[in-house]
Backbone atoms as SQL, in Angstrom:
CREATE TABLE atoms (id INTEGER PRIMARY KEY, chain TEXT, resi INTEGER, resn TEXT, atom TEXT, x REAL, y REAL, z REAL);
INSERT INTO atoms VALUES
  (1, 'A', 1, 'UNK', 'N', 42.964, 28.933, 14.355),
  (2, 'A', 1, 'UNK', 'CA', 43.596, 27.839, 15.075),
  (3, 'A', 1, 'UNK', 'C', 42.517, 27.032, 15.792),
  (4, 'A', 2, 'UNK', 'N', 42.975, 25.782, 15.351),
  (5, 'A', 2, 'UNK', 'CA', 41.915, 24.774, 16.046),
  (6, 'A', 2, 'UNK', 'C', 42.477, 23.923, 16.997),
  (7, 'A', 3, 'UNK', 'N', 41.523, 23.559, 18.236),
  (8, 'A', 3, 'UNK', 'CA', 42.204, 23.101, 19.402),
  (9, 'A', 3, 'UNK', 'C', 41.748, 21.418, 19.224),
  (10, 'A', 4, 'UNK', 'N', 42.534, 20.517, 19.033),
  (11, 'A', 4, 'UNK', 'CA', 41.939, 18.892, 19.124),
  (12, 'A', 4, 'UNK', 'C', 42.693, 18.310, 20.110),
  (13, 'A', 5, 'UNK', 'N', 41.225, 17.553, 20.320),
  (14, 'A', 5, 'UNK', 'CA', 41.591, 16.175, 21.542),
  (15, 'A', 5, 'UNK', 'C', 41.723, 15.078, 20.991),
  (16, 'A', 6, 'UNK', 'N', 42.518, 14.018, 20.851),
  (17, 'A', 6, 'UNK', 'CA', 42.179, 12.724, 20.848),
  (18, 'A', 6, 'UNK', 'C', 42.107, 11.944, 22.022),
  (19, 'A', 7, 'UNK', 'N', 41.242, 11.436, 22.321),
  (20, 'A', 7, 'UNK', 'CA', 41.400, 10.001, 23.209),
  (21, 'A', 7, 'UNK', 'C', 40.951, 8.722, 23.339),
  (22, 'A', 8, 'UNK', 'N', 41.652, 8.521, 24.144),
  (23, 'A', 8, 'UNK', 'CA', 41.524, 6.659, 23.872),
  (24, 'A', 8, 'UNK', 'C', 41.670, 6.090, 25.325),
  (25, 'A', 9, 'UNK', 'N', 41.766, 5.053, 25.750),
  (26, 'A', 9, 'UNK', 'CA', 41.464, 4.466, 27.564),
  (27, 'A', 9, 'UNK', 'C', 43.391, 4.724, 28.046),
  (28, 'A', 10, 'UNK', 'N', 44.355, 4.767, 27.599),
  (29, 'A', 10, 'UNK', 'CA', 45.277, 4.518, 28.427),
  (30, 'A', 10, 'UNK', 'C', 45.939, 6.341, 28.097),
  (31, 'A', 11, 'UNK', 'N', 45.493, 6.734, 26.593),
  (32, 'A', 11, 'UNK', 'CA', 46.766, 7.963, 26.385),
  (33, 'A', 11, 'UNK', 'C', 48.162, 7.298, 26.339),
  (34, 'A', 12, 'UNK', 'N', 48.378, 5.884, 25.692),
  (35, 'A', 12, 'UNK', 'CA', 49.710, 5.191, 25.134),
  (36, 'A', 12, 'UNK', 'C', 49.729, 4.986, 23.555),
  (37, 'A', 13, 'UNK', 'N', 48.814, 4.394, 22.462),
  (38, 'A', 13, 'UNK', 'CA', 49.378, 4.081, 21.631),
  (39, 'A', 13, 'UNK', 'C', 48.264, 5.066, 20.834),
  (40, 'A', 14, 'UNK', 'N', 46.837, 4.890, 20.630),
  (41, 'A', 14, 'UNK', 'CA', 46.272, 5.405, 19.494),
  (42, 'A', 14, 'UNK', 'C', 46.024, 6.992, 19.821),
  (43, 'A', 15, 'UNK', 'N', 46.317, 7.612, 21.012),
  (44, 'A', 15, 'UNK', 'CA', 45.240, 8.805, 21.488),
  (45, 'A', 15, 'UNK', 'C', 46.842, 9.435, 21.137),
  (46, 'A', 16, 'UNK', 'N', 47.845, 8.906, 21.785),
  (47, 'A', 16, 'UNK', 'CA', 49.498, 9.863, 21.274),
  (48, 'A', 16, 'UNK', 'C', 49.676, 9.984, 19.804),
  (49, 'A', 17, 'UNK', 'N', 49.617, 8.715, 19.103),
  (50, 'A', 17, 'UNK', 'CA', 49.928, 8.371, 17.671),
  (51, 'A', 17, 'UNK', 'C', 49.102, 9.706, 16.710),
  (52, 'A', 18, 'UNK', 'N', 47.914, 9.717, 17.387),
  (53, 'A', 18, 'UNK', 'CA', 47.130, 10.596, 15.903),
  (54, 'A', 18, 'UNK', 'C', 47.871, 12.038, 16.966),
  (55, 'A', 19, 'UNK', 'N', 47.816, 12.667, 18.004),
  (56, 'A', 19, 'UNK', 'CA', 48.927, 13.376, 18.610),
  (57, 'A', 19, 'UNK', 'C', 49.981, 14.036, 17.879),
  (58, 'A', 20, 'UNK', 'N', 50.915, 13.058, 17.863),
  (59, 'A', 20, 'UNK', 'CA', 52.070, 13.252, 17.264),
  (60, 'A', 20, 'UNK', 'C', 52.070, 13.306, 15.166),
  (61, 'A', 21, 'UNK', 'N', 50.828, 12.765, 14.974),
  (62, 'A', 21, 'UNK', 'CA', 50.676, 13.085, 13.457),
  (63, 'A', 21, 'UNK', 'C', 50.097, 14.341, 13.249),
  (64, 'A', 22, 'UNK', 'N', 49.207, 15.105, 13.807),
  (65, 'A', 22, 'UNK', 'CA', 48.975, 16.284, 13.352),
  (66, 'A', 22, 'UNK', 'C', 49.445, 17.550, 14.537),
  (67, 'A', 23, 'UNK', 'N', 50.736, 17.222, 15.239),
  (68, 'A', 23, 'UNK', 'CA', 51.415, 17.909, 15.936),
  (69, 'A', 23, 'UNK', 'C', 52.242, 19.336, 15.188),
  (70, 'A', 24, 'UNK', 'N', 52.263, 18.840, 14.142),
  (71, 'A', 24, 'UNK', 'CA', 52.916, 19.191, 12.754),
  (72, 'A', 24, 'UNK', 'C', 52.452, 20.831, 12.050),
  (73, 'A', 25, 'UNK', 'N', 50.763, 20.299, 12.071),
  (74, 'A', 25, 'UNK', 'CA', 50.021, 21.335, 11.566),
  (75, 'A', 25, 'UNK', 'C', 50.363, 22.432, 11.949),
  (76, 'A', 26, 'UNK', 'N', 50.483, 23.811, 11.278),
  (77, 'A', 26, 'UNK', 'CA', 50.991, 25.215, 11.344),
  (78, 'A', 26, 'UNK', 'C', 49.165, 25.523, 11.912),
  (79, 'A', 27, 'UNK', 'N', 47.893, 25.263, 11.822),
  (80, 'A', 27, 'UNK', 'CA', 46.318, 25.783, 11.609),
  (81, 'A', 27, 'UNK', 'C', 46.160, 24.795, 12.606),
  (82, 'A', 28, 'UNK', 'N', 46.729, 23.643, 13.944),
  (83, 'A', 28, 'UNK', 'CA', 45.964, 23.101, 15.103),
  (84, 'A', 28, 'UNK', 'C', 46.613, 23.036, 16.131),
  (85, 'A', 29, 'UNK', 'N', 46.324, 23.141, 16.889),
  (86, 'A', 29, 'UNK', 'CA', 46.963, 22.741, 18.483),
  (87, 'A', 29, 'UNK', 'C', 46.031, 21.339, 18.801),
  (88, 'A', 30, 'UNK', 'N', 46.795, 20.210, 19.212),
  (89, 'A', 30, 'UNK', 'CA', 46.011, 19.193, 19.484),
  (90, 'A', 30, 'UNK', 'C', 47.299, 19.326, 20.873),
  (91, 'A', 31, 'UNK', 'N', 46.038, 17.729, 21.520),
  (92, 'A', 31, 'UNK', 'CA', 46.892, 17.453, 22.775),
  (93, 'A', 31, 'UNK', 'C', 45.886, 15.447, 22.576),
  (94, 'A', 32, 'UNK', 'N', 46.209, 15.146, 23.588),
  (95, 'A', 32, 'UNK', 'CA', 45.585, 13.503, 23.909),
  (96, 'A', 32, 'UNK', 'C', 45.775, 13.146, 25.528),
  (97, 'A', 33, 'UNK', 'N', 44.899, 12.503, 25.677),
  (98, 'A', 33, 'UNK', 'CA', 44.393, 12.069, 27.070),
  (99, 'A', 33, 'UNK', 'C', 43.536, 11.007, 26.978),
  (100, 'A', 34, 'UNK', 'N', 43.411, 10.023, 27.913),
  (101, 'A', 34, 'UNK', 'CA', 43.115, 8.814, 28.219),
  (102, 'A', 34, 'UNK', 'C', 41.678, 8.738, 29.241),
  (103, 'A', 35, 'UNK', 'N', 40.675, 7.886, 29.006),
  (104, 'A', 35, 'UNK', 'CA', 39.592, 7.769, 29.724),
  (105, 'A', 35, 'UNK', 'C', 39.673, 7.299, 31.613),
  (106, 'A', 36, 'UNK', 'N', 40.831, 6.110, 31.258),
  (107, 'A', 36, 'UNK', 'CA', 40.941, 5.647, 32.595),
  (108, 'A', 36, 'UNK', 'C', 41.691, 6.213, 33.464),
  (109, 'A', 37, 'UNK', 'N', 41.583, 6.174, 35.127),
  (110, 'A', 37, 'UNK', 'CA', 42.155, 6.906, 35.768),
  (111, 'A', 37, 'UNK', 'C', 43.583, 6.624, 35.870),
  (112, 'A', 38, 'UNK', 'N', 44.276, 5.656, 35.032),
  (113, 'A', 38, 'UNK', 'CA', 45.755, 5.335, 35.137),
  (114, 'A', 38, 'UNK', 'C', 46.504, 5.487, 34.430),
  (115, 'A', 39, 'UNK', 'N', 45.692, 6.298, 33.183),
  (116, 'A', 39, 'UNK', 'CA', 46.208, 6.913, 31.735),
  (117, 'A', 39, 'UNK', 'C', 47.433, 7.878, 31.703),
  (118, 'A', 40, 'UNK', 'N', 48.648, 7.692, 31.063),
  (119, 'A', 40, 'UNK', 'CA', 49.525, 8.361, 30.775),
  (120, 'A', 40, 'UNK', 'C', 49.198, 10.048, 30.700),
  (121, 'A', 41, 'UNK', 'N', 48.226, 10.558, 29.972),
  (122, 'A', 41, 'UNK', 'CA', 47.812, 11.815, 30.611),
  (123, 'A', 41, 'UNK', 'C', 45.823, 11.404, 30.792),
  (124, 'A', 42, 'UNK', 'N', 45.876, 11.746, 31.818),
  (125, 'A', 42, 'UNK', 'CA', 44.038, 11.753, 32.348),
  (126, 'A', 42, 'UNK', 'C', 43.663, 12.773, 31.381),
  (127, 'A', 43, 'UNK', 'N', 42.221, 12.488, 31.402),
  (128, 'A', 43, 'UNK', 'CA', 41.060, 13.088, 30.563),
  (129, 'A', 43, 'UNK', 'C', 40.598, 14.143, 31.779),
  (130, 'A', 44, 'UNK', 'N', 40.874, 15.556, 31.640),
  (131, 'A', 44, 'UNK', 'CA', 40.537, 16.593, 32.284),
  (132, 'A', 44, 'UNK', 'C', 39.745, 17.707, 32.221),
  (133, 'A', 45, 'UNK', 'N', 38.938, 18.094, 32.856),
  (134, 'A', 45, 'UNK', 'CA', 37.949, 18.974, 32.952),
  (135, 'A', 45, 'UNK', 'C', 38.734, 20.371, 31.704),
  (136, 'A', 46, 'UNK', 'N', 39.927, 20.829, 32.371),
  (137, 'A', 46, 'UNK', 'CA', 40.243, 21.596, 31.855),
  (138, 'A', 46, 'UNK', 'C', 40.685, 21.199, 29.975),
  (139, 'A', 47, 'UNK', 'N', 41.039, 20.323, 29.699),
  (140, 'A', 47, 'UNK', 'CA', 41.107, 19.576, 28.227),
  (141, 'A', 47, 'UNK', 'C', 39.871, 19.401, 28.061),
  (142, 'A', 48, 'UNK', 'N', 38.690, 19.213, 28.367),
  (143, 'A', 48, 'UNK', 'CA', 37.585, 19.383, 28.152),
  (144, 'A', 48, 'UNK', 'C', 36.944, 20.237, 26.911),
  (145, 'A', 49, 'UNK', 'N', 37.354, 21.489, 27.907),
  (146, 'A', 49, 'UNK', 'CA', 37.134, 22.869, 27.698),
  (147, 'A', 49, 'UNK', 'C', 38.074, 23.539, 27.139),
  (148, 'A', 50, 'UNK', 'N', 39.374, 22.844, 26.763),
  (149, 'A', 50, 'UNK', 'CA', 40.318, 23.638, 25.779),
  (150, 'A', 50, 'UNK', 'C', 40.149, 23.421, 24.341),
  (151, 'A', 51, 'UNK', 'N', 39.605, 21.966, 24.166),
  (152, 'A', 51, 'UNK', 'CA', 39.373, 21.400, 22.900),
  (153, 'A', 51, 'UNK', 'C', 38.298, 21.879, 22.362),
  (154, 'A', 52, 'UNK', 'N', 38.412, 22.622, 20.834),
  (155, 'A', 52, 'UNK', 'CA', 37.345, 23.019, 19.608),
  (156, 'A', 52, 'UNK', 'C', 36.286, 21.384, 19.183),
  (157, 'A', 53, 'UNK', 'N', 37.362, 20.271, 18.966),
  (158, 'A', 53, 'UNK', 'CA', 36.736, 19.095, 18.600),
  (159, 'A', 53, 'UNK', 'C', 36.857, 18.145, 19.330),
  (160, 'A', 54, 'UNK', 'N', 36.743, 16.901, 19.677),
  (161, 'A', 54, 'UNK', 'CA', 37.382, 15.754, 20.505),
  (162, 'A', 54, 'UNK', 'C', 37.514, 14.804, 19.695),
  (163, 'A', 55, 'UNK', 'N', 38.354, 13.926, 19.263),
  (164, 'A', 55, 'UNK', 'CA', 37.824, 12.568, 18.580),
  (165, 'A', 55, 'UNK', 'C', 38.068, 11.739, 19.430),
  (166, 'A', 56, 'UNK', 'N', 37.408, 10.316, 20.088),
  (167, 'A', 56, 'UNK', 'CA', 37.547, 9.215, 20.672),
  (168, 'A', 56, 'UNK', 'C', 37.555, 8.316, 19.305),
  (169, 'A', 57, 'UNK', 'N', 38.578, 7.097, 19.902),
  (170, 'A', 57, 'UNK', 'CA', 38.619, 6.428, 19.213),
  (171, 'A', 57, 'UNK', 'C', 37.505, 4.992, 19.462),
  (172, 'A', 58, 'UNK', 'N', 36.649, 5.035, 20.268),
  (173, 'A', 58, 'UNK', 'CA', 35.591, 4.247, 20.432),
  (174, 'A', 58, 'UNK', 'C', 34.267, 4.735, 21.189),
  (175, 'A', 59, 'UNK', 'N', 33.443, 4.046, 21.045),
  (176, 'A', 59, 'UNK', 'CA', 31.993, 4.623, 21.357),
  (177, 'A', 59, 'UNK', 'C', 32.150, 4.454, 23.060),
  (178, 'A', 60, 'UNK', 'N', 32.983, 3.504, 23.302),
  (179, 'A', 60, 'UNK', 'CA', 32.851, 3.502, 25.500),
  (180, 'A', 60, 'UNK', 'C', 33.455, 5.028, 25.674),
  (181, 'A', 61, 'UNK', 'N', 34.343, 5.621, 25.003),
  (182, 'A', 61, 'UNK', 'CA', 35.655, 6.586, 24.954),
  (183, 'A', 61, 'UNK', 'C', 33.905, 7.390, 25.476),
  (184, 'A', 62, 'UNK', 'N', 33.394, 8.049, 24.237),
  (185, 'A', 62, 'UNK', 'CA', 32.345, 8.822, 24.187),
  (186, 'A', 62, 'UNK', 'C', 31.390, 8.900, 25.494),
  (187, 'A', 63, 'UNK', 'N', 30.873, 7.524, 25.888),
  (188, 'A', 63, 'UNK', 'CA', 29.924, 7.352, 26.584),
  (189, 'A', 63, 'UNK', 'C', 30.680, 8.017, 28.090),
  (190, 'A', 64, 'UNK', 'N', 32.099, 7.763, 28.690),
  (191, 'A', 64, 'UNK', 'CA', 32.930, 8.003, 29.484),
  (192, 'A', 64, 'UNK', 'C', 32.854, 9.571, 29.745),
  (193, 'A', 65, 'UNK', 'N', 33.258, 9.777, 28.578),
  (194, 'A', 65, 'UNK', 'CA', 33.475, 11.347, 28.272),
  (195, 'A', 65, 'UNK', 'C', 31.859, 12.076, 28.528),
  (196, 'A', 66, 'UNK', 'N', 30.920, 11.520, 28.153),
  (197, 'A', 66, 'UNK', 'CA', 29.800, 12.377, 27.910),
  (198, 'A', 66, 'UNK', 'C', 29.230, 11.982, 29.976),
  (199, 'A', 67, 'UNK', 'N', 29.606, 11.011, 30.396),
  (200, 'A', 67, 'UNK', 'CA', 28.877, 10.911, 31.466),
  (201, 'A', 67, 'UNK', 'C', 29.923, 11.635, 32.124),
  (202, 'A', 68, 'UNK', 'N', 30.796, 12.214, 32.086),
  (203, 'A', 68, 'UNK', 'CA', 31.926, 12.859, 33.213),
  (204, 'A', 68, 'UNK', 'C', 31.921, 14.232, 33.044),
  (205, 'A', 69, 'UNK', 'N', 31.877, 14.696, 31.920),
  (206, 'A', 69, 'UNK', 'CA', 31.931, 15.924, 31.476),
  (207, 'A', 69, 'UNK', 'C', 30.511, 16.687, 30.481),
  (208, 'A', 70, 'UNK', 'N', 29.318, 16.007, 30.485),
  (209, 'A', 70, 'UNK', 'CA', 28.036, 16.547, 29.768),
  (210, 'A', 70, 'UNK', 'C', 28.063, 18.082, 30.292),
  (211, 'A', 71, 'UNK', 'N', 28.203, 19.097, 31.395),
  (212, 'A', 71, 'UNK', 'CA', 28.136, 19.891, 31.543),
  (213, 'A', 71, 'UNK', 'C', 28.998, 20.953, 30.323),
  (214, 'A', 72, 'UNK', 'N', 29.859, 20.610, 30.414),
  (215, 'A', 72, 'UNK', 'CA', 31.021, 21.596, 29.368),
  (216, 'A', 72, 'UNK', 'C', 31.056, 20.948, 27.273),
  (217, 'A', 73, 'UNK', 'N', 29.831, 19.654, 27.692),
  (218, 'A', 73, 'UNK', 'CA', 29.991, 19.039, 26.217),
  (219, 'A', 73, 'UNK', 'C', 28.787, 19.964, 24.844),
  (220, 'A', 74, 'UNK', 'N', 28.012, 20.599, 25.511),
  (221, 'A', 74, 'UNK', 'CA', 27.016, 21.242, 24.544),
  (222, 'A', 74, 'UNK', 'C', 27.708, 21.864, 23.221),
  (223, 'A', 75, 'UNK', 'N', 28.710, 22.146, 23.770),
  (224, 'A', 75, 'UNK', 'CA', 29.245, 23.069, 22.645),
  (225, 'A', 75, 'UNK', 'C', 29.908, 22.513, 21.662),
  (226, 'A', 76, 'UNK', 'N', 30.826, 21.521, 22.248),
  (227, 'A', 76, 'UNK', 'CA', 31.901, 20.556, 22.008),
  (228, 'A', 76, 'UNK', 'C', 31.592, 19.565, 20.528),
  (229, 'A', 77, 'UNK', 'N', 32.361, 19.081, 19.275),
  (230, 'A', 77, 'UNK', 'CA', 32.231, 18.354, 18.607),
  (231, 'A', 77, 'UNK', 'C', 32.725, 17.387, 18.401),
  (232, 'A', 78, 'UNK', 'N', 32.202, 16.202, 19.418),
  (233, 'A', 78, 'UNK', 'CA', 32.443, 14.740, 19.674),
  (234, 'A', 78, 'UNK', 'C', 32.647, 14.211, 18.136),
  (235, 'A', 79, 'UNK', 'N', 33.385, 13.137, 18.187),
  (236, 'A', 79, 'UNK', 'CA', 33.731, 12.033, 16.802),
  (237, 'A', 79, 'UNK', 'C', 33.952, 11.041, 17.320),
  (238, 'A', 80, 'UNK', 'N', 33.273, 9.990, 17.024),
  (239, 'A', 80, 'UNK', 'CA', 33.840, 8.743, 17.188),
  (240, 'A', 80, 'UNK', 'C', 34.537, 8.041, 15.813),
  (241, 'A', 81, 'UNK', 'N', 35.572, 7.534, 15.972),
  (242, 'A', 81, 'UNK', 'CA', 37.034, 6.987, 14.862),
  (243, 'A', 81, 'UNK', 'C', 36.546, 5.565, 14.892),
  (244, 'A', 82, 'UNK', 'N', 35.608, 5.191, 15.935),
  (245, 'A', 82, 'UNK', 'CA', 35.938, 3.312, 15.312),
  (246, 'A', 82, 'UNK', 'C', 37.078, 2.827, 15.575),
  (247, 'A', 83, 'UNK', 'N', 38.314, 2.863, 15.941),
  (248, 'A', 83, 'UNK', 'CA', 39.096, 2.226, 15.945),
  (249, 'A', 83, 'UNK', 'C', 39.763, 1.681, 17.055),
  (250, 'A', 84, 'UNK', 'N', 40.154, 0.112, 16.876),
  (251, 'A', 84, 'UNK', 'CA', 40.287, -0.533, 18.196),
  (252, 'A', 84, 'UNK', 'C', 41.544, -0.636, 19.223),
  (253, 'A', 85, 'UNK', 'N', 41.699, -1.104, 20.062),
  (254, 'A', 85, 'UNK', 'CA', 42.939, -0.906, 20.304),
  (255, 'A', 85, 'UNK', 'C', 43.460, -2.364, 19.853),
  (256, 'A', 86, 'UNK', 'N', 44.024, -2.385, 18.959),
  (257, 'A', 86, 'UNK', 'CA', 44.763, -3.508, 18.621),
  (258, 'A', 86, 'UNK', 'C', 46.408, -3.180, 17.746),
  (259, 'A', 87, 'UNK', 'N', 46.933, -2.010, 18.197),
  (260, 'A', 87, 'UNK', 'CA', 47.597, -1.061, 17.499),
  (261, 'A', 87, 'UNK', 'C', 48.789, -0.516, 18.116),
  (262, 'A', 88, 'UNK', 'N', 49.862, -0.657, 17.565),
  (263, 'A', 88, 'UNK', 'CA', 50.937, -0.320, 18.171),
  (264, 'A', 88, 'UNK', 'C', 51.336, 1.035, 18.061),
  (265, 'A', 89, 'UNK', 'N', 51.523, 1.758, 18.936),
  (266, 'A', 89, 'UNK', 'CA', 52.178, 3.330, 18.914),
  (267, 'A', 89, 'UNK', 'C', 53.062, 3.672, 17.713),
  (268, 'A', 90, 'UNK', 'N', 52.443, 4.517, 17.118),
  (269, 'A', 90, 'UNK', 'CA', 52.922, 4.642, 15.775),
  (270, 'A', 90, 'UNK', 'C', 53.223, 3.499, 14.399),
  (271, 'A', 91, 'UNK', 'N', 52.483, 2.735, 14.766),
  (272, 'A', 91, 'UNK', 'CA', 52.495, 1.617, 13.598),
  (273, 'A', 91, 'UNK', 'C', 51.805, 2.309, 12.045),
  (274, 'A', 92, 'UNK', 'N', 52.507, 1.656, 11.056),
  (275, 'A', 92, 'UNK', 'CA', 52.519, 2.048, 10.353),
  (276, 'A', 92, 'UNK', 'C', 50.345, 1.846, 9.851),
  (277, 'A', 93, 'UNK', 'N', 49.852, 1.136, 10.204),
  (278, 'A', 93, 'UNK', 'CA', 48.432, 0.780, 9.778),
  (279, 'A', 93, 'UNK', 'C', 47.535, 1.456, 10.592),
  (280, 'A', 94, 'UNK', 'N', 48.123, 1.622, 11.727),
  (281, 'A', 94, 'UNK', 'CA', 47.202, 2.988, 12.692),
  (282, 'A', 94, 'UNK', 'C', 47.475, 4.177, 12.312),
  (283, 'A', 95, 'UNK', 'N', 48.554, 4.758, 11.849),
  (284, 'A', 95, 'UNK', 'CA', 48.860, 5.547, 10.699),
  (285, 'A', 95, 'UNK', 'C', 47.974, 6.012, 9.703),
  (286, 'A', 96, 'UNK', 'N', 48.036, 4.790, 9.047),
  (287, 'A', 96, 'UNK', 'CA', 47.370, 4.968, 7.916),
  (288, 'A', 96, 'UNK', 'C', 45.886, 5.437, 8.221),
  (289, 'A', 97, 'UNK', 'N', 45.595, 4.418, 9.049),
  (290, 'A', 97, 'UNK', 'CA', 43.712, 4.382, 9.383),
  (291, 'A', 97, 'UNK', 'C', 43.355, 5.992, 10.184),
  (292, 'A', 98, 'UNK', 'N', 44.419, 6.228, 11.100),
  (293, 'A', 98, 'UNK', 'CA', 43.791, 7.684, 11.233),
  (294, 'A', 98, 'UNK', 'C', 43.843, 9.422, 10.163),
  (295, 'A', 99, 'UNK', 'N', 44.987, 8.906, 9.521),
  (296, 'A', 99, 'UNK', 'CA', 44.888, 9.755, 8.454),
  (297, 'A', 99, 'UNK', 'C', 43.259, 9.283, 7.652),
  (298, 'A', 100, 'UNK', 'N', 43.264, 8.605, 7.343),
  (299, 'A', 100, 'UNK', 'CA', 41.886, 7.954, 6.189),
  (300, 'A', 100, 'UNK', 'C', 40.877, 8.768, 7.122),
  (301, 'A', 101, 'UNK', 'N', 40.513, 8.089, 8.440),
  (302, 'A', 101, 'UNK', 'CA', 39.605, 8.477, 8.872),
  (303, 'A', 101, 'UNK', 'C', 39.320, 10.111, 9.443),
  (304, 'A', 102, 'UNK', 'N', 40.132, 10.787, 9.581),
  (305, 'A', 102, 'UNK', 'CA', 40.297, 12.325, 9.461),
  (306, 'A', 102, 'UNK', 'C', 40.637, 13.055, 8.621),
  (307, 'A', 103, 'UNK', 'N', 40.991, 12.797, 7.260),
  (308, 'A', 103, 'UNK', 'CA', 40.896, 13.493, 6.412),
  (309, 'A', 103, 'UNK', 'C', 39.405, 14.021, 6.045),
  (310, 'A', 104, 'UNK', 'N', 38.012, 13.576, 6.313),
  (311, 'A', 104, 'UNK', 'CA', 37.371, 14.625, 6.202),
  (312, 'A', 104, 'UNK', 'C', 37.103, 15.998, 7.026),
  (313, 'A', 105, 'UNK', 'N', 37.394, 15.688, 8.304),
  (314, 'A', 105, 'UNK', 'CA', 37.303, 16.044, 9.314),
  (315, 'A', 105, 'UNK', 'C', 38.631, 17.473, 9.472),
  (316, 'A', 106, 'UNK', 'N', 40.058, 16.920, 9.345),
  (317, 'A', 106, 'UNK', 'CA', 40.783, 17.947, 9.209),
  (318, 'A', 106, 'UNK', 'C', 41.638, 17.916, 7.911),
  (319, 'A', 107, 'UNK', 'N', 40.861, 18.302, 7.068),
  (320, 'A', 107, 'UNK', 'CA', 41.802, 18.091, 5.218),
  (321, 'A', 107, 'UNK', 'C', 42.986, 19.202, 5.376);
């Protein structure tokens, strides 16, 4: 069993969306959390440290993450997705794009 993070700045449309798509999996436990402090769920020390992988969906996501939490990140396997927020919660093309872009990652 593998533990994944996604996040993204609010924890509303792209960090829930890939969330709720591999919520499914029988082989992951994921969860999602948000960079900014007004995020639907905050980015937490303890999610930190629960997550096997993290994916952010942008390189600020990363830079956020690595300057808040570098202590607990050595171990940790950061991803950056590229993808912007221009995307509606569960739309069918953010959909698509995070399946594409994690299928190597979790086939």
């Amino acid at each position: 069993m593998k533990n994944i993070l996604f996040v993204c700045s609010q924890n509303r449309l792209r960090s829930p969306t890939a969330e709720q798509i591999y919520a499914q999996r029988p082989d992951l436990e994921v969860a999602s959390a948000g960079t900014n402090n007004d995020a639907e769920t905050p980015l937490t020390l303890e999610l930190v440290k629960w997550a096997d992988i993290i994916f952010v969906m942008e390189k600020a996501h990363r830079t956020k993450l690595q300057t808040r939490f570098r202590s607990v990140l050595k171990s940790k396997r950061v991803i950056c997705l590229d993808i912007p927020d221009k995307y509606g919660f569960m739309e069918p093309a953010l959909v698509s794009l995070l399946q594409s872009k994690l299928a190597r990652f979790l086939p």
